[in-house]
C-alpha positions as CSV (number, residue, x, y, z in Angstrom):
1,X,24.2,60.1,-10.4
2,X,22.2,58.1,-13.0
3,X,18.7,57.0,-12.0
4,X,18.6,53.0,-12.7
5,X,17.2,49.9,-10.8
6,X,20.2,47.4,-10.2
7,X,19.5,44.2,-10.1
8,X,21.3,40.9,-9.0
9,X,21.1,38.7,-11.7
10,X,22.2,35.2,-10.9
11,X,23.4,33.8,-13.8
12,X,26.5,35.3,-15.1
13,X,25.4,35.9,-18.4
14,X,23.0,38.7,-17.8
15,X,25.9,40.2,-15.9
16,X,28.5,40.2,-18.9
17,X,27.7,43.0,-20.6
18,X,28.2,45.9,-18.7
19,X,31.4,46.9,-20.7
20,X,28.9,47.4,-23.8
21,X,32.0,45.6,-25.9
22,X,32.3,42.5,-25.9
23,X,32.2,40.7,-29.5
24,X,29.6,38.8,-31.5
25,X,28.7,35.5,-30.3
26,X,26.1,34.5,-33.0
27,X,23.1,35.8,-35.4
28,X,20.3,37.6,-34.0
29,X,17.9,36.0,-36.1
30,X,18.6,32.2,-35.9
31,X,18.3,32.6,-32.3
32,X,14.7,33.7,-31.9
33,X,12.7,31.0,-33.0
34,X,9.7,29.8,-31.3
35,X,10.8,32.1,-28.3
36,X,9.3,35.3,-29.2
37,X,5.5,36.7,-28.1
38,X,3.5,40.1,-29.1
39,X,0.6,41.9,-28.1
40,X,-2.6,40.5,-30.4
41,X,-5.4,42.2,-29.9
42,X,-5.2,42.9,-25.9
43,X,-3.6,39.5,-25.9
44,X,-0.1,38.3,-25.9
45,X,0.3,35.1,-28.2
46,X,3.2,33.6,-30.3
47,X,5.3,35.9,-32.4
48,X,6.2,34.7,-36.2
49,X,9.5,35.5,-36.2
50,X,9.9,34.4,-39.5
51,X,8.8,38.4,-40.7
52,X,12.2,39.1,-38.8
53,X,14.8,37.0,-41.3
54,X,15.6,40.1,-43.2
55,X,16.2,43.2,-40.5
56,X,19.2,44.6,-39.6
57,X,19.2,45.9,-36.6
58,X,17.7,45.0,-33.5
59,X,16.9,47.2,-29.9
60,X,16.5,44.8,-27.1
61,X,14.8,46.5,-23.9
62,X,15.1,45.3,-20.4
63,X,12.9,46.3,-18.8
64,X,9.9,45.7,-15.4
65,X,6.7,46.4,-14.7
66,X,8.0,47.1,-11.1
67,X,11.1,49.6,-12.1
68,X,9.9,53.4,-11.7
69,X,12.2,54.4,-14.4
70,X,11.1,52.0,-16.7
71,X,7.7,53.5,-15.9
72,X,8.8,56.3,-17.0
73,X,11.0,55.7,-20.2
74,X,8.7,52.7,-21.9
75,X,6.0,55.3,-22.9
76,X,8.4,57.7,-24.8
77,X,9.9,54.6,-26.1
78,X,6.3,53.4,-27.7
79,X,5.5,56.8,-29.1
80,X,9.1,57.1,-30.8
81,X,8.6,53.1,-32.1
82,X,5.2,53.8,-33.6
83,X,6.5,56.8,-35.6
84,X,10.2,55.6,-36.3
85,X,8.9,51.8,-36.9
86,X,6.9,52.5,-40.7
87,X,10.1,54.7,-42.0
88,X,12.3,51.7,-40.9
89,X,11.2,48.2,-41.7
90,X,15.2,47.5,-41.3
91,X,14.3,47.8,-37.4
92,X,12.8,46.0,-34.5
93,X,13.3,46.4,-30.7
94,X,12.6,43.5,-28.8
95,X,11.5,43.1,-25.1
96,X,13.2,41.1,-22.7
97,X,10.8,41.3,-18.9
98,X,13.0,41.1,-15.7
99,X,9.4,40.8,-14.5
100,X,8.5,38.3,-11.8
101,X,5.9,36.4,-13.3
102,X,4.4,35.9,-16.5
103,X,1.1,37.7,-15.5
104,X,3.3,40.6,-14.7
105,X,5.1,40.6,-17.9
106,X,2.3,40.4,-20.0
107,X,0.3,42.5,-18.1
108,X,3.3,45.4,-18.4
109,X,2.8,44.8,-22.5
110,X,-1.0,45.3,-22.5
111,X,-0.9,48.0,-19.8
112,X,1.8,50.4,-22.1
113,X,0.4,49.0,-25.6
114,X,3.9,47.6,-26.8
115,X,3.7,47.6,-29.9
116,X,7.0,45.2,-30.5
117,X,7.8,41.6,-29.8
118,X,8.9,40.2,-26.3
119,X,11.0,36.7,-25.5
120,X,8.6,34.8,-24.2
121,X,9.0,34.7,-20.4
122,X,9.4,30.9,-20.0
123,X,12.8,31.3,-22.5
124,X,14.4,33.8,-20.2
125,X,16.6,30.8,-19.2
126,X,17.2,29.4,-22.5
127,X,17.5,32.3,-24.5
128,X,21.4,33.0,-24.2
129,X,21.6,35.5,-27.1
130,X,19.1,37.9,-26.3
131,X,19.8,37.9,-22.5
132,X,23.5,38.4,-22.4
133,X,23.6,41.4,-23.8
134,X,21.8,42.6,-20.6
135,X,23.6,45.1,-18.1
136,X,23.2,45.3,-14.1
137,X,20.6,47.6,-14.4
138,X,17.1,48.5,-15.6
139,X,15.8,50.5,-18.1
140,X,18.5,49.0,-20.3
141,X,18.6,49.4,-23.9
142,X,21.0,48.0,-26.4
143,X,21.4,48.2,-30.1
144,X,23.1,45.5,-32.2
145,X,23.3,44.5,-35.9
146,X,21.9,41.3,-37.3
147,X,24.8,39.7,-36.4
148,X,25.2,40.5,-33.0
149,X,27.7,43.5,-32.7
150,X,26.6,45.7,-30.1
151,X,26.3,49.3,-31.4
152,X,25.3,51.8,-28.8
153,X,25.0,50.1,-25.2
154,X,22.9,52.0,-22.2
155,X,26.6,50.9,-20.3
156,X,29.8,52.2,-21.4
157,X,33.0,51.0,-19.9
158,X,30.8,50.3,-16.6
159,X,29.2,53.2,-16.9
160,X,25.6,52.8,-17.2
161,X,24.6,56.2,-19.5
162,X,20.8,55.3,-20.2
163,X,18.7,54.2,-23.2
164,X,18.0,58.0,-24.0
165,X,21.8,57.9,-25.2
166,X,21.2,54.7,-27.3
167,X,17.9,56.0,-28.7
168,X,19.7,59.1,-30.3
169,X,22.4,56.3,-31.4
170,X,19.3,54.7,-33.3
171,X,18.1,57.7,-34.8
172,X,21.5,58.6,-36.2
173,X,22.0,54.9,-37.7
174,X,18.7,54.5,-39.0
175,X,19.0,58.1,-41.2
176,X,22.4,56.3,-42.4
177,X,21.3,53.4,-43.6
178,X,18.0,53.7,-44.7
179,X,15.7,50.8,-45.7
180,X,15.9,49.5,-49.1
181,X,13.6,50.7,-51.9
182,X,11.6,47.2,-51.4
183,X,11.1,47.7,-47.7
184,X,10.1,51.3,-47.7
185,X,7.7,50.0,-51.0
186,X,6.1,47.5,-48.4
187,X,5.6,49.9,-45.4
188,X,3.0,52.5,-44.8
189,X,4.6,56.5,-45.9
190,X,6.2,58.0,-43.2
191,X,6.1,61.6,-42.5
192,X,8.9,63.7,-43.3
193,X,11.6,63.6,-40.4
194,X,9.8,61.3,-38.2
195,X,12.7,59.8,-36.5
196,X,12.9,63.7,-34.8
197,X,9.3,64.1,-34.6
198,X,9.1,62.5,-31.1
199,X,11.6,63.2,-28.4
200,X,12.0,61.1,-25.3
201,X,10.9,62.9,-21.8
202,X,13.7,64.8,-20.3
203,X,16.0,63.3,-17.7
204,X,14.1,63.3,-14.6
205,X,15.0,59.4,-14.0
206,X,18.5,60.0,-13.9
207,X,19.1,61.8,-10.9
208,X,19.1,59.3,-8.5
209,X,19.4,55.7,-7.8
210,X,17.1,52.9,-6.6
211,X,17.1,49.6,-5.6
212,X,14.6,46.6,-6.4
213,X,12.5,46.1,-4.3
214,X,13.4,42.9,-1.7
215,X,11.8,39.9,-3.3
């Protein structure tokens, strides 16, 4: 059985998506500003999203400080962003915390070097479009297009299948639809194949199943 934290989200919308199918309720893009933070310099501090108005595809990761296989997954997910990430300018994952706290949260960023942006933990609540997409589980990774179509889900018809699955999903999109001559002209040179050059860690969190911790 596959290794994920469940957790018992109350409000309904984080509890929508398991299907992975449901249809596009509005823009990525319009919807994250003011709400987004990043990692500056050891410190997490407001996010201009405004460098986001011209990507196309977005990753949003739910993930917890206190989920082992989050743990587990989020470092293999850093080393593949900061290789993938130059070659693809067209791309951004963002983190959404099912931390408890803000401490936590931001302490989970600094502590794994995340090297993307994060909803700011007080707009959790507010913040419909990024958390609806969310399944019942945790690590949960879902890719969409700018305008909100879900392309690869970590849940498929109920069934959660990972962010490993997704990741590959990524990979095979990206090398698809490259970034425009412009974009790659404004990013750093990538090496050849880098979207292959790191691999995510072998399955060993999908072998079992926990439970969060009681609160």
């Amino acid at each position: 059985m596959t290794m994920f934290i469940r957790l018992a989200f109350g409000a309904a919308a984080w509890s929508a998506a398991i299907t992975g199918s449901f249809a596009a309720e509005t823009a990525i893009f319009p919807a994250l500003k003011g709400d987004l933070v990043s990692l500056q310099g050891g410190k997490v501090k407001k996010f201009d999203e405004t460098s986001l108005a011209q990507t196309k595809y977005f990753g949003i990761y739910y993930s917890a400080s206190w989920c082992g296989p989050c743990r587990a997954f989020t470092p293999d997910l850093v080393a593949w962003y900061d290789s993938a990430k130059k070659a693809n300018p067209q791309f951004e994952l963002i983190f959404v915390s099912s931390d408890q706290s803000e401490p936590e949260m931001e302490k989970y960023m600094a502590g794994d070097s995340m090297p993307w942006p994060a909803l700011a933990f007080t707009k959790k609540k507010s913040n419909k479009t990024l958390t609806h997409y969310a399944g019942n589980g945790i690590p949960c990774l879902v890719f969409v297009d700018a305008q909100g179509n879900v392309l690869s889900d970590s849940y498929e018809k109920g069934t959660y299948v990972g962010p490993r699955k997704v990741l590959k999903d990524i990979e095979k999109t990206l090398k698809e639809n490259p970034a425009s001559a412009a974009g790659n002209a404004a990013a750093p040179a990538a090496t050849p194949n880098s979207l292959s050059t790191v691999k995510v860690r072998g399955s060993t969190f999908d072998e079992a199943f926990k439970k969060k911790p009681a609160q």
